[in-house]
C-alpha positions as CSV (number, residue, x, y, z in Angstrom):
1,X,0.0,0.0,0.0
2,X,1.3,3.3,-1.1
3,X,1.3,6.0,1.5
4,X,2.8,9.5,2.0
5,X,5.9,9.9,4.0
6,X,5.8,10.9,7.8
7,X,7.6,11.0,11.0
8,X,9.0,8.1,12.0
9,X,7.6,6.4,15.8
10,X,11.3,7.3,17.4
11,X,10.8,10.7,16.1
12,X,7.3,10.9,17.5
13,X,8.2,9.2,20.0
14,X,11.3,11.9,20.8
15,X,9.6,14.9,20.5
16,X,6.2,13.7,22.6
17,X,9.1,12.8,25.5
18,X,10.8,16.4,25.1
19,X,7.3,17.9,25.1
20,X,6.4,17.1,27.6
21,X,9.5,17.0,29.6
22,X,9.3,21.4,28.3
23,X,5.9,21.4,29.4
24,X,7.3,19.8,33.5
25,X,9.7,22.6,33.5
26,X,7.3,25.4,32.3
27,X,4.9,24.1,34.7
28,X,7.7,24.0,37.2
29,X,8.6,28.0,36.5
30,X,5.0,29.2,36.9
31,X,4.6,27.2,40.1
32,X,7.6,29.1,40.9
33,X,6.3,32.5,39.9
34,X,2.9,31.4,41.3
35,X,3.8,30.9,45.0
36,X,7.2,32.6,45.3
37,X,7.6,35.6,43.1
38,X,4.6,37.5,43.5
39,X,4.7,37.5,47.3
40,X,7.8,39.6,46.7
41,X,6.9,43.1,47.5
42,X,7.8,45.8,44.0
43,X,10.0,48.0,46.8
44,X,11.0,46.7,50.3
45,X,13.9,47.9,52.6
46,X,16.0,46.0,54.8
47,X,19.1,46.1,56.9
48,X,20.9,49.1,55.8
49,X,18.6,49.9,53.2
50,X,19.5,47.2,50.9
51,X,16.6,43.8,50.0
52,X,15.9,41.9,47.0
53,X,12.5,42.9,45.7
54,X,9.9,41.9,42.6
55,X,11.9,43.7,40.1
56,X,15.8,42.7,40.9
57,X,14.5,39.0,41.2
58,X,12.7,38.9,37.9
59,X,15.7,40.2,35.9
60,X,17.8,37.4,37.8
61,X,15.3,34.9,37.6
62,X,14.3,35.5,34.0
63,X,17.9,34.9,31.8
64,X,18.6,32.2,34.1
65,X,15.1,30.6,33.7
66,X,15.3,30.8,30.1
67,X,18.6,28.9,29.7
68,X,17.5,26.5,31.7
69,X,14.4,25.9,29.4
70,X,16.8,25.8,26.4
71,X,18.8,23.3,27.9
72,X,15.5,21.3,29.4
73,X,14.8,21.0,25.7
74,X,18.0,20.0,23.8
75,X,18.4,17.3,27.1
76,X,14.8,15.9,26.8
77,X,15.1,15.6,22.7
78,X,18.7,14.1,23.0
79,X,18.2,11.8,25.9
80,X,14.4,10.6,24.4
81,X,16.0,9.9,20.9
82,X,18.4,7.9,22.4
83,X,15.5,6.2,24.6
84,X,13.0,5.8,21.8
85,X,16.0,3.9,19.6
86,X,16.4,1.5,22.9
87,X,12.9,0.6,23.2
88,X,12.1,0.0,19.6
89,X,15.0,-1.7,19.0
90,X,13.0,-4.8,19.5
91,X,10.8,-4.0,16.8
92,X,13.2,-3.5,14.4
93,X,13.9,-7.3,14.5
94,X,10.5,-7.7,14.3
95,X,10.2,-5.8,10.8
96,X,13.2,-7.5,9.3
97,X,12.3,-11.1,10.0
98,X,8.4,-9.9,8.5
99,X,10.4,-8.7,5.7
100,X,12.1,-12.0,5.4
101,X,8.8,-13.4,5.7
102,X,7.5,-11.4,2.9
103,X,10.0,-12.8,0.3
104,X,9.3,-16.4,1.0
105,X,12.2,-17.5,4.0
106,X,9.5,-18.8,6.7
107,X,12.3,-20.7,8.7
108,X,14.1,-17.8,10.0
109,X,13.0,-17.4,14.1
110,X,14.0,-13.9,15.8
111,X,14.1,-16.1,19.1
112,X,14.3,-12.4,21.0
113,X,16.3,-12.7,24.6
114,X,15.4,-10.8,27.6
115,X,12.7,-10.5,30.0
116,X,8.9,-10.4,29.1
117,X,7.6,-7.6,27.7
118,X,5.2,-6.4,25.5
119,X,7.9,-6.6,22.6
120,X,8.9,-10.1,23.2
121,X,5.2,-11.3,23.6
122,X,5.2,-10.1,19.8
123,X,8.5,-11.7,19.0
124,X,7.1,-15.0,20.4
125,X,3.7,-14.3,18.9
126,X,5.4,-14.0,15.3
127,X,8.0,-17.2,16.0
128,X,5.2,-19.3,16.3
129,X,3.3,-17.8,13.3
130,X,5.9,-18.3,11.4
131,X,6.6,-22.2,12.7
132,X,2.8,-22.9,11.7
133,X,3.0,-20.8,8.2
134,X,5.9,-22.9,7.4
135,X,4.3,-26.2,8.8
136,X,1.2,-25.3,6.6
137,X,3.2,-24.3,3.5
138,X,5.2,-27.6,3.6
139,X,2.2,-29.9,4.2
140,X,0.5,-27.9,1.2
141,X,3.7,-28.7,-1.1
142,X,3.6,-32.4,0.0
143,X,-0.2,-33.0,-0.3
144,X,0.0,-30.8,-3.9
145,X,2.8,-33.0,-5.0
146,X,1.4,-36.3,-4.0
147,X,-1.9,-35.1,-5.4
148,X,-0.2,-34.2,-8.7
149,X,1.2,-38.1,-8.5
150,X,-2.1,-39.5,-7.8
151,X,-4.2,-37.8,-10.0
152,X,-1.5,-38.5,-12.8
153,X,-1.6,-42.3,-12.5
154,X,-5.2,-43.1,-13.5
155,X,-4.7,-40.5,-16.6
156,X,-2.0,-41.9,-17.4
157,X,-3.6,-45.3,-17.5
158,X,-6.0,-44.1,-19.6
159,X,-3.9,-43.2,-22.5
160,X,-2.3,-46.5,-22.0
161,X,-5.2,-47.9,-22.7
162,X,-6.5,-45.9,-26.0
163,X,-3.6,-46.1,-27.4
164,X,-3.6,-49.7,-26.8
165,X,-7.0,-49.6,-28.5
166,X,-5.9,-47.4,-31.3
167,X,-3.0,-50.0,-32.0
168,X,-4.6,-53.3,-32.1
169,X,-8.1,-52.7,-33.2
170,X,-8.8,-56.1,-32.9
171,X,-8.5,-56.1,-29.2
172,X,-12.0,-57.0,-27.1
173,X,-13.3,-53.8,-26.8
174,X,-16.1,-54.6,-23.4
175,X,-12.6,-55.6,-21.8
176,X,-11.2,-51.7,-22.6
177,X,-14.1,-50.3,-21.7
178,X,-14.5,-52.1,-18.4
179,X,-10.9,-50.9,-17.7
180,X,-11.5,-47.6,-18.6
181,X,-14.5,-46.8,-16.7
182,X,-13.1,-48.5,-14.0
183,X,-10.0,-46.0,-13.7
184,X,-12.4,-43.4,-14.3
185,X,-14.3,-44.1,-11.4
186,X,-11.1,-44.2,-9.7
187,X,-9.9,-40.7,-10.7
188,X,-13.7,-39.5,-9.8
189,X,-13.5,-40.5,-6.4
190,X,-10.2,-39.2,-6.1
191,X,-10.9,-35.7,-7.3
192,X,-14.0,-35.6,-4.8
193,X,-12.3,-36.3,-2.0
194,X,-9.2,-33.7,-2.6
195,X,-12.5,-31.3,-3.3
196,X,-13.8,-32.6,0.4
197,X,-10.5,-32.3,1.8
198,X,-10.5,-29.2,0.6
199,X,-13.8,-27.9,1.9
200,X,-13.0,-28.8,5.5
201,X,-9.6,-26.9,5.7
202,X,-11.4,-24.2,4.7
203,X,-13.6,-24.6,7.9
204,X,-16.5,-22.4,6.4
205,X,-19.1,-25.3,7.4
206,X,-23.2,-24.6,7.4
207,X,-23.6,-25.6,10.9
208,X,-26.8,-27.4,11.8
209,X,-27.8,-29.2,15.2
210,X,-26.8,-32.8,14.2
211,X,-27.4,-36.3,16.1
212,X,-23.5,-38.5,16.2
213,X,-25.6,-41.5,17.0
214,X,-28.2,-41.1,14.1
215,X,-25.1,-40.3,11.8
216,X,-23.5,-43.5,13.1
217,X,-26.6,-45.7,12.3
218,X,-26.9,-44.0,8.5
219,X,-22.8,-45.3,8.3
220,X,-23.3,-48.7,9.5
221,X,-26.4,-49.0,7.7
222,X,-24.6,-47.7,4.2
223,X,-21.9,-50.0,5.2
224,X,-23.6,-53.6,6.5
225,X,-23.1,-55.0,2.8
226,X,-19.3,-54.3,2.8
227,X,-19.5,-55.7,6.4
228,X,-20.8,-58.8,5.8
229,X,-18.7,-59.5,3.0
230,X,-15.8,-59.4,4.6
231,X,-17.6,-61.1,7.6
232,X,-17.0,-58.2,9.9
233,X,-19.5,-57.9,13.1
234,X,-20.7,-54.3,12.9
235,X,-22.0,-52.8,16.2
236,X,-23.2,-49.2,17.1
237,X,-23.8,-48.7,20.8
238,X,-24.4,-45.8,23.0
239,X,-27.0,-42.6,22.9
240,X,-27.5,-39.4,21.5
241,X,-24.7,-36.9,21.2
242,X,-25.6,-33.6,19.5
243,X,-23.3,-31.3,18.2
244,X,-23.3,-28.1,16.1
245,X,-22.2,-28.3,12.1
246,X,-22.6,-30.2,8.9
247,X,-24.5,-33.3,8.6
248,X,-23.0,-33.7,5.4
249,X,-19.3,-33.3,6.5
250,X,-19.8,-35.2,9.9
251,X,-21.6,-38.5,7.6
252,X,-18.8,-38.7,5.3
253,X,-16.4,-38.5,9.1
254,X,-18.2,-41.2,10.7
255,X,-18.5,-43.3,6.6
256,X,-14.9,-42.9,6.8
257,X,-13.8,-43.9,9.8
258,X,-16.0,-46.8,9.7
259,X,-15.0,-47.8,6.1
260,X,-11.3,-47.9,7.2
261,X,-12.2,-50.1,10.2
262,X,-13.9,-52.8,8.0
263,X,-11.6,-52.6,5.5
264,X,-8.0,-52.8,8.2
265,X,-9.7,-55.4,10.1
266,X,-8.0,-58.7,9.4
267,X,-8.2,-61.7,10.0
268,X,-12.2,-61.8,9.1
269,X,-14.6,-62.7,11.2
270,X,-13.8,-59.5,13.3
271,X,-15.5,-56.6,14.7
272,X,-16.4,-53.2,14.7
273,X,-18.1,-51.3,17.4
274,X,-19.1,-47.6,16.6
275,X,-19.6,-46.1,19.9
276,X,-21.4,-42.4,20.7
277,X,-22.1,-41.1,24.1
278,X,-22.1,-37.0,25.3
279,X,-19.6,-36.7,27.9
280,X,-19.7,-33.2,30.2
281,X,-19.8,-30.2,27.3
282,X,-18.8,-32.7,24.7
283,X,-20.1,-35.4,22.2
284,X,-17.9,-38.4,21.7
285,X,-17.8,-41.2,18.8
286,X,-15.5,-44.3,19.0
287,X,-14.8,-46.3,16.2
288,X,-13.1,-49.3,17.3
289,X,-11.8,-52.4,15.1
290,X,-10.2,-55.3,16.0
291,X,-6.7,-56.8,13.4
292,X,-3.6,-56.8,12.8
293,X,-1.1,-54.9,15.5
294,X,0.0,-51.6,14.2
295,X,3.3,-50.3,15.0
296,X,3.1,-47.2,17.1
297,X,5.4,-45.0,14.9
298,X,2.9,-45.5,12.1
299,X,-0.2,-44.1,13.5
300,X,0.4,-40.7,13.7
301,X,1.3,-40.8,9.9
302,X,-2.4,-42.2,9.3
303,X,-3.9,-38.8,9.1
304,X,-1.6,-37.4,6.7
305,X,-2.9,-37.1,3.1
306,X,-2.4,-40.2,0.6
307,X,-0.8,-41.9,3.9
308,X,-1.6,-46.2,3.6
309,X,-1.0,-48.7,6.4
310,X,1.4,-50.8,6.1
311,X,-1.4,-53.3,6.7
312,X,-4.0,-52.2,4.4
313,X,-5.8,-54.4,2.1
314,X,-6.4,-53.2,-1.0
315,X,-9.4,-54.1,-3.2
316,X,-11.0,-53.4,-6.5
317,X,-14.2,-52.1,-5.1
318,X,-12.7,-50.4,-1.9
319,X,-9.2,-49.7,-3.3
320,X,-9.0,-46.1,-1.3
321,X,-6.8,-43.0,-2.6
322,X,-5.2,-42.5,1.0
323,X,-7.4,-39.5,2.0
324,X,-9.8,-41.0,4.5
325,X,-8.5,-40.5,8.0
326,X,-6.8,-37.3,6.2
327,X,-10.6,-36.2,5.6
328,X,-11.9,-37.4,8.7
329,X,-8.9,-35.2,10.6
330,X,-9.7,-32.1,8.1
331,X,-13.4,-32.4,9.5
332,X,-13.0,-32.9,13.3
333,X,-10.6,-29.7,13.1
334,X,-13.6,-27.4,10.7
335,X,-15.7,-28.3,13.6
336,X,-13.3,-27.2,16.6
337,X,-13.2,-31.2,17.7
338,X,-10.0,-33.4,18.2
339,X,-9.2,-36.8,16.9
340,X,-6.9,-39.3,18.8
341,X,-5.8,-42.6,16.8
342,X,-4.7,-45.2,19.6
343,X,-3.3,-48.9,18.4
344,X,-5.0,-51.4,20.5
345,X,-2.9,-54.1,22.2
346,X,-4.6,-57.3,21.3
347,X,-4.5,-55.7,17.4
348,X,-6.8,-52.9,15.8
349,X,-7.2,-49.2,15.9
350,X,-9.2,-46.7,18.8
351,X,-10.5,-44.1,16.8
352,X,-12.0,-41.1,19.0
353,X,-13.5,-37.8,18.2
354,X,-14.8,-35.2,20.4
355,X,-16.9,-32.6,19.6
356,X,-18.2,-29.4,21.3
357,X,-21.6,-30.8,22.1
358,X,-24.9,-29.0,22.1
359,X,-28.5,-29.6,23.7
């Protein structure tokens, strides 16, 4: 933004300290004058004939008051310049590192010493802005790059396949197109869920009273088929647990979470328990599966975008695109929740979510 030049804050800064410091000692004078001067008589006589009176002291009183206001002056704007560069020295390492901010370095820290104050709260204020600006801008890179990747691969297929087609024209052509539609489908569902992901980063949800527990029972219900195909015991227990924001978001949540417990959970013939309960001033769903043990450095990877388990089973129907728990961690933050991902011993996964709850 273009504005016109003005004092600096150490000149203003400098001359508000001298001002007033003038205004003390002008003050100071007129007490002076005030209570002592005009007491004096104009003519008085003493011991031999000789005492100071109105007129001798004001001619003494006067030169030497005036110097002193001169050199009040050139003290005050001397001494406050050199105050005003001390205090806002601080600031000065504030406006550089923004600067370096501003042309793209976001891992510089000014990591200001000293006591607190109200300069270091901003110092510590900007580190950690910084620390989460370039946290954000490196996840961004990462999920654009492995989004790129992902989104490359089924298109990439797809010419693969044409020109396949276009080569051998006597190649069974329901075969192509089963292929074809089939990496379509894939590329679909990937671009609507980097869409979702995208929505709930955003965090500009509707927000609606909404039911965990009746969400839960739409999941398990949309679900039962996959379930009981992989014969996986699917269970959701517990009451109502209200909470404020999209039904829409919060459904594909719970679809998610529930998905990726049915679809982890190996050997078969395990289970799946969807859990909601309000506890205090929050609403609480658990999504708990049994399987395979998961190594404790891997699970907090599992909410990172186009993150697999190691232990993932990957189908044609149910293949995934690595963005569910990455979704599910995008919407529990859009509406102020948090999400805790705890292996279980015996094998499995803990899934909770809480949620500011509502009445």
């Amino acid at each position: 933004m273009d504005r016109r030049p003005g004092l600096s804050v150490r000149w203003k800064l400098t001359l508000s300290y001298a001002g007033f410091l003038a205004v003390a000692g002008a003050l100071l004078l007129a007490v002076v004058w005030v209570f002592l001067l005009r007491y004096v008589p104009d003519n008085s006589q003493g011991l031999l004939g000789v005492a100071p009176n109105r007129y001798l002291l004001v001619r003494m009183f006067a030169p030497a008051a005036a110097v002193a206001m001169v050199l009040l002056l050139v003290f005050g704007l001397l001494g406050a310049w050199i105050l005003a560069g001390r205090m806002l020295a601080p600031l000065t390492q504030i406006t550089a590192a923004a600067r370096m901010a501003e042309n793209g370095s976001l891992s510089h820290r000014i990591r200001m010493k000293g006591r607190q104050d109200e300069f270091r709260e901003l110092s510590d204020a900007f580190d950690s802005m910084l620390r989460q600006l370039e946290s954000h801008v490196a996840e961004q890179q990462r999920f654009a790059a492995n989004a790129s990747h992902e989104l490359r691969t089924p298109l990439a297929i797809s010419r693969t396949l044409l020109d396949v087609a276009r080569k051998d024209p006597t190649r069974d052509r329901g075969e192509l197109i089963e292929r074809l539609h089939a990496v379509n489908t894939r590329a679909i569902v990937l671009t609507e869920a980097l869409l979702l992901l995208s929505r709930g980063d955003r965090g500009n949800v509707t927000r609606e009273s909404v039911d965990l527990s009746l969400i839960a029972e739409e999941a398990a219900e949309t679900l039962l088929p996959l379930a009981e195909q992989r014969r996986i015991t699917l269970d959701v227990t517990g009451g109502a647990a209200r909470t404020s924001g999209s039904a829409e978001l919060l459904l594909r949540m719970v679809t998610n979470l529930v998905q990726n417990a049915i679809v982890h959970n190996l050997p078969a013939c395990g289970t799946v328990t969807v859990h909601t309960e309000a506890d205090g001033d929050m609403s609480v769903l658990r999504v708990e599966n049994t399987g395979r043990r998961l190594p404790p450095e891997l699970v907090p990877t599992l909410t990172e975008p186009f993150q697999r388990g190691a232990e993932r089973v990957r189908t044609d129907e149910h293949a995934g695109v690595g963005l569910g728990l990455a979704i599910v961690d995008s919407v529990v933050r859009a509406h102020d929740g948090t999400l805790d991902l705890v292996p279980r011993p015996a094998g499995g996964l803990l899934v909770t979510v809480r949620l500011p709850g509502t009445r």
